[in-house]
Backbone as a chain_set.jsonl record, in Angstrom:
{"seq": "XXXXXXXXXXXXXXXXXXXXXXXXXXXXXXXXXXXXXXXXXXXXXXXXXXXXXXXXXXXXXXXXXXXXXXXXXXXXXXXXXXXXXXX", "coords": {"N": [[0.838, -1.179, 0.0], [0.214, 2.2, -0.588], [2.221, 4.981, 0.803], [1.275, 7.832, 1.759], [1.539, 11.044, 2.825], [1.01, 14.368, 3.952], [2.777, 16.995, 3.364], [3.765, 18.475, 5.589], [4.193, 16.235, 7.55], [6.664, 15.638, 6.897], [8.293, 17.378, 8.21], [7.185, 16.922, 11.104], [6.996, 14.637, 11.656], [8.964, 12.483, 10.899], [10.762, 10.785, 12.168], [9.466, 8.697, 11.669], [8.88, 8.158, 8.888], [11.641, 8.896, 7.962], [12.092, 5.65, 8.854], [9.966, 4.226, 7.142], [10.949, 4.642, 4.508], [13.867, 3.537, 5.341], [13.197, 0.897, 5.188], [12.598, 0.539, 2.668], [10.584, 1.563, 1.429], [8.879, 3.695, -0.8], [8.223, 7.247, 0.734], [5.498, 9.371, -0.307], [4.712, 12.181, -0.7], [1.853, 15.69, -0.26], [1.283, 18.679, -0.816], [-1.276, 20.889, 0.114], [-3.052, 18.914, -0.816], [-2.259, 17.875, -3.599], [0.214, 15.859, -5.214], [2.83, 16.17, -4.187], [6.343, 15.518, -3.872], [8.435, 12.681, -3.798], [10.021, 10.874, -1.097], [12.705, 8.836, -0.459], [14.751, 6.074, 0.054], [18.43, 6.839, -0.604], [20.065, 4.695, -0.845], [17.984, 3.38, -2.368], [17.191, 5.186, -4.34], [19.583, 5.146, -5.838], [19.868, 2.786, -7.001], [17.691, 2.936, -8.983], [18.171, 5.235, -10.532], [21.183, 4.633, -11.013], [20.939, 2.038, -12.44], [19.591, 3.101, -14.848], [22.044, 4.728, -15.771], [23.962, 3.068, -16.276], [22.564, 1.511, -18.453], [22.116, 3.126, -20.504], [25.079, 3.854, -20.614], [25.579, 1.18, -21.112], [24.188, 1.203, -23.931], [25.193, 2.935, -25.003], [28.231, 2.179, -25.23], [27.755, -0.073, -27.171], [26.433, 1.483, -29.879], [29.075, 2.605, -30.495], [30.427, 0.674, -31.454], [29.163, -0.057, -33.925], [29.366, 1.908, -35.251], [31.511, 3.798, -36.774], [32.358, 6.117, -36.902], [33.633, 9.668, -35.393], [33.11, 11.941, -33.322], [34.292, 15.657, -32.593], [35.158, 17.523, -29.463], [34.272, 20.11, -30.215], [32.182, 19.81, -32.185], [30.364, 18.371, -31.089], [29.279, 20.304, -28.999], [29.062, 22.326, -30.531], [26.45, 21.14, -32.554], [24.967, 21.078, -29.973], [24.439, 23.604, -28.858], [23.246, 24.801, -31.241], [20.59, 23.678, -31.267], [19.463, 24.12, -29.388], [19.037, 26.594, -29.62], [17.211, 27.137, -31.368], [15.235, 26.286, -30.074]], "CA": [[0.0, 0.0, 0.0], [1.223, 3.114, -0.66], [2.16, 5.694, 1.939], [1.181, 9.155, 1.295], [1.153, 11.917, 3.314], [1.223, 15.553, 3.749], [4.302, 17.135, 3.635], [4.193, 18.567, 6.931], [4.785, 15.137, 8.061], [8.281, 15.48, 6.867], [8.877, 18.245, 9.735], [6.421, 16.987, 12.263], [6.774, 12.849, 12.157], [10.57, 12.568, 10.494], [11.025, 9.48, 12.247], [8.156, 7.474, 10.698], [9.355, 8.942, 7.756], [12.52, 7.617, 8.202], [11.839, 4.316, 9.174], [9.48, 3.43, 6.351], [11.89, 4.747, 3.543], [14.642, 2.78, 5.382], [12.194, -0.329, 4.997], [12.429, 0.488, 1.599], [9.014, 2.119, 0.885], [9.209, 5.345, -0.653], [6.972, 8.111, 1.144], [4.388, 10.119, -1.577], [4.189, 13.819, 0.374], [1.569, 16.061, -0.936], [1.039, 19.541, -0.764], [-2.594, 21.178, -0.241], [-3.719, 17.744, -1.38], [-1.607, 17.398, -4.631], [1.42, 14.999, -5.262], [4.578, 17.444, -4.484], [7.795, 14.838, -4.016], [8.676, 11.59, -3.348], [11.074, 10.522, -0.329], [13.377, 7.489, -0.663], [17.03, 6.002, 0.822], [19.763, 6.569, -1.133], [20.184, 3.41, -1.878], [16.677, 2.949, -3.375], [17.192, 5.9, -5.315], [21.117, 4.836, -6.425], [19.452, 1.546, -8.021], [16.739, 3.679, -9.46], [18.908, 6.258, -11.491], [22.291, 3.337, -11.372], [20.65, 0.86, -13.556], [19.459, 3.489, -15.966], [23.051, 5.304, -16.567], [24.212, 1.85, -16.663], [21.922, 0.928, -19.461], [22.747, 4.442, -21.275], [26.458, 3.969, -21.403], [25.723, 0.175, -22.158], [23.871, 1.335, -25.125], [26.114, 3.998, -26.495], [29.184, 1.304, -26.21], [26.645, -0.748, -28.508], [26.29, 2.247, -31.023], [30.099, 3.22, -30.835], [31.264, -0.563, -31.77], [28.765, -0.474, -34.546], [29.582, 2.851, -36.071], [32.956, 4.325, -36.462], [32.465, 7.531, -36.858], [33.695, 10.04, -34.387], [33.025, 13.529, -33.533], [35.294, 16.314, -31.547], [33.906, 18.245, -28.78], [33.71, 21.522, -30.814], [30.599, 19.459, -33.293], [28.894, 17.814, -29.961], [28.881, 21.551, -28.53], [28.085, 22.909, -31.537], [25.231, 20.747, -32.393], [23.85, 21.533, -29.017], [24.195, 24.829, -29.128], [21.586, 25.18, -32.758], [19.421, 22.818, -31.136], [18.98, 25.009, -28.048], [19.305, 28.114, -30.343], [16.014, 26.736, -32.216], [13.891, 26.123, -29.552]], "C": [[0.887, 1.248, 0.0], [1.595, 4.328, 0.656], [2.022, 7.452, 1.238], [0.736, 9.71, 2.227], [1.351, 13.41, 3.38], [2.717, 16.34, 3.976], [4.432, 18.14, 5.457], [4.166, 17.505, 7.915], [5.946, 14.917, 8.132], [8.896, 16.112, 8.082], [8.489, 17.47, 11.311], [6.537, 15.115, 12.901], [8.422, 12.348, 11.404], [10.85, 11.556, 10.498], [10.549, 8.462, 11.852], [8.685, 7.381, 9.184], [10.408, 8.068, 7.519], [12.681, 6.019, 8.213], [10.748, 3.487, 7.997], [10.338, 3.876, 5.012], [13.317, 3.824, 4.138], [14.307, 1.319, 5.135], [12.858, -0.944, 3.212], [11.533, 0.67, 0.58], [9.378, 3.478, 0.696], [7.926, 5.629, -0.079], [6.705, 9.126, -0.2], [4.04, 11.111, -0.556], [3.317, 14.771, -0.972], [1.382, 17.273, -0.251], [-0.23, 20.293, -1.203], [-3.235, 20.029, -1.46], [-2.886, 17.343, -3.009], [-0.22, 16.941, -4.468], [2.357, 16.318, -5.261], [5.885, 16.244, -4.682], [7.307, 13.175, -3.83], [9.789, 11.428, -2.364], [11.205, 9.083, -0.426], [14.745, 7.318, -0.478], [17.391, 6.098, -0.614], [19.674, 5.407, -2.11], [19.04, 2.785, -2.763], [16.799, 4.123, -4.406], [18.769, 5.564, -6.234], [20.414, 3.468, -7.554], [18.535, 2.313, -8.854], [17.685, 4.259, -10.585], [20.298, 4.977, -12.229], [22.011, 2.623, -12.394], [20.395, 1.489, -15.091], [20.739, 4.292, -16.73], [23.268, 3.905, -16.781], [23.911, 1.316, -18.26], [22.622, 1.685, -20.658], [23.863, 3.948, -21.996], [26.637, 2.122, -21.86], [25.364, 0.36, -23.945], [24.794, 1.916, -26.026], [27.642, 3.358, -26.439], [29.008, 0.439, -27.273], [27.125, 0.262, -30.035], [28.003, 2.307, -31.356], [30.931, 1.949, -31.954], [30.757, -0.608, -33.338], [29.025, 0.649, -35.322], [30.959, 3.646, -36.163], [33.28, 5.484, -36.747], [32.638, 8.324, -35.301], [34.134, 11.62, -34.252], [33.807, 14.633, -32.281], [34.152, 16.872, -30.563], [33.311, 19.448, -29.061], [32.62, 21.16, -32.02], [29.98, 18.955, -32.578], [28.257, 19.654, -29.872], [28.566, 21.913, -29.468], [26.749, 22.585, -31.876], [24.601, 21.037, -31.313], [23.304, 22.608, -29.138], [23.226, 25.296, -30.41], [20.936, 24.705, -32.432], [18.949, 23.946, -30.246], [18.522, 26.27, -28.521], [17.541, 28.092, -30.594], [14.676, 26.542, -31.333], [12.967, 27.341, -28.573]], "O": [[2.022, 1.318, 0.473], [0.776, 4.219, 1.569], [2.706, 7.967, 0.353], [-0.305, 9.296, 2.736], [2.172, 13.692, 2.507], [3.55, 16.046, 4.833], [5.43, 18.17, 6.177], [4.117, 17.816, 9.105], [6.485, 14.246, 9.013], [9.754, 15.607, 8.805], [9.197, 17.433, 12.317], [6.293, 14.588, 13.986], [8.729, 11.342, 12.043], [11.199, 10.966, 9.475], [11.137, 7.394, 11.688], [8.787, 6.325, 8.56], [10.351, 6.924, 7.068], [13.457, 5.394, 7.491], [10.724, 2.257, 7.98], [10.232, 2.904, 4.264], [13.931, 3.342, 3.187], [15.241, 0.562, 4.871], [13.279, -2.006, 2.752], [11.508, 0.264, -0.582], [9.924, 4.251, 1.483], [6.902, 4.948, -0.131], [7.598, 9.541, -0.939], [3.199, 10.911, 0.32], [3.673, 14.778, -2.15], [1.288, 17.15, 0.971], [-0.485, 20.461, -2.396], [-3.706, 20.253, -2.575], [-3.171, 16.217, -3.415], [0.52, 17.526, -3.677], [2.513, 17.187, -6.118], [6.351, 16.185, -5.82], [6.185, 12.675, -3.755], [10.799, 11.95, -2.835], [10.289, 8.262, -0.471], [15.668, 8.091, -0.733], [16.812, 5.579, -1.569], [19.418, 5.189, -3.294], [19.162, 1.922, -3.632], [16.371, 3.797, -5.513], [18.786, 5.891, -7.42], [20.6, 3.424, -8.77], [19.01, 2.117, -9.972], [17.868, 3.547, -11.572], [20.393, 4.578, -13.39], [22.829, 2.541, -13.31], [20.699, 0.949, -16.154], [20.691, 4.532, -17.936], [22.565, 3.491, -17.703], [24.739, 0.859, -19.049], [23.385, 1.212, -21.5], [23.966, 3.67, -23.191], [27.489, 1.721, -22.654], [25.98, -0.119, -24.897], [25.123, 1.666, -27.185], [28.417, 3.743, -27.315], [29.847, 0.195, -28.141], [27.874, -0.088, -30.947], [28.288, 2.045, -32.524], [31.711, 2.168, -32.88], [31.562, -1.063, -34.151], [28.871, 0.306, -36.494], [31.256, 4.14, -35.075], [34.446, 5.868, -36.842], [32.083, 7.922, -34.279], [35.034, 12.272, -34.78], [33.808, 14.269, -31.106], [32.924, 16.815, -30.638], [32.289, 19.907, -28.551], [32.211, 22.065, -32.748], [28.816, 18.805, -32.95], [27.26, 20.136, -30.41], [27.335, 21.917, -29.492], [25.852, 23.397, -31.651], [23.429, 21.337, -31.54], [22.125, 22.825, -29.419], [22.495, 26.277, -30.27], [19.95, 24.921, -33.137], [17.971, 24.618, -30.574], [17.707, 26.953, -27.901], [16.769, 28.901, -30.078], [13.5, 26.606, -31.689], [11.828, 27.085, -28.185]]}, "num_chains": 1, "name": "protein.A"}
């Protein structure tokens, strides 16, 4: 079940707080009744984000093996820079 509560729970109950994100349950805090954050350990958030750079730089050693082209950092930055320009 999920845990959701108001975010002045974060100030006022801390330790509950605590103790069910150390569990390994994130807490769902909302503000004047709408979803504001999520709280969660570390380490539930390190696997969270971890697995997806992971994946990332698995993928783009994938692409690099399969394409042999290779670009300096003055045509990454550049390309960014017109993309950003454009929007």
């Amino acid at each position: 079940m999920l845990d959701i509560r108001p975010i002045s729970d974060l100030r006022n109950h801390y330790n509950e707080i605590e103790s069910a994100v150390m569990s390994g349950s994130p807490v769902y805090l909302t503000k004047n009744g709408y979803g504001s954050m999520v709280v969660m350990s570390i380490e539930s958030y390190d696997r969270l984000i971890g697995s997806y750079i992971e994946n990332a730089l698995d993928e783009a050693d994938m692409q690099a093996e399969s394409d042999k082209r290779r670009f300096t950092a003055d045509e990454i930055f550049g390309n960014a820079r017109n993309r950003l320009e454009k929007i």
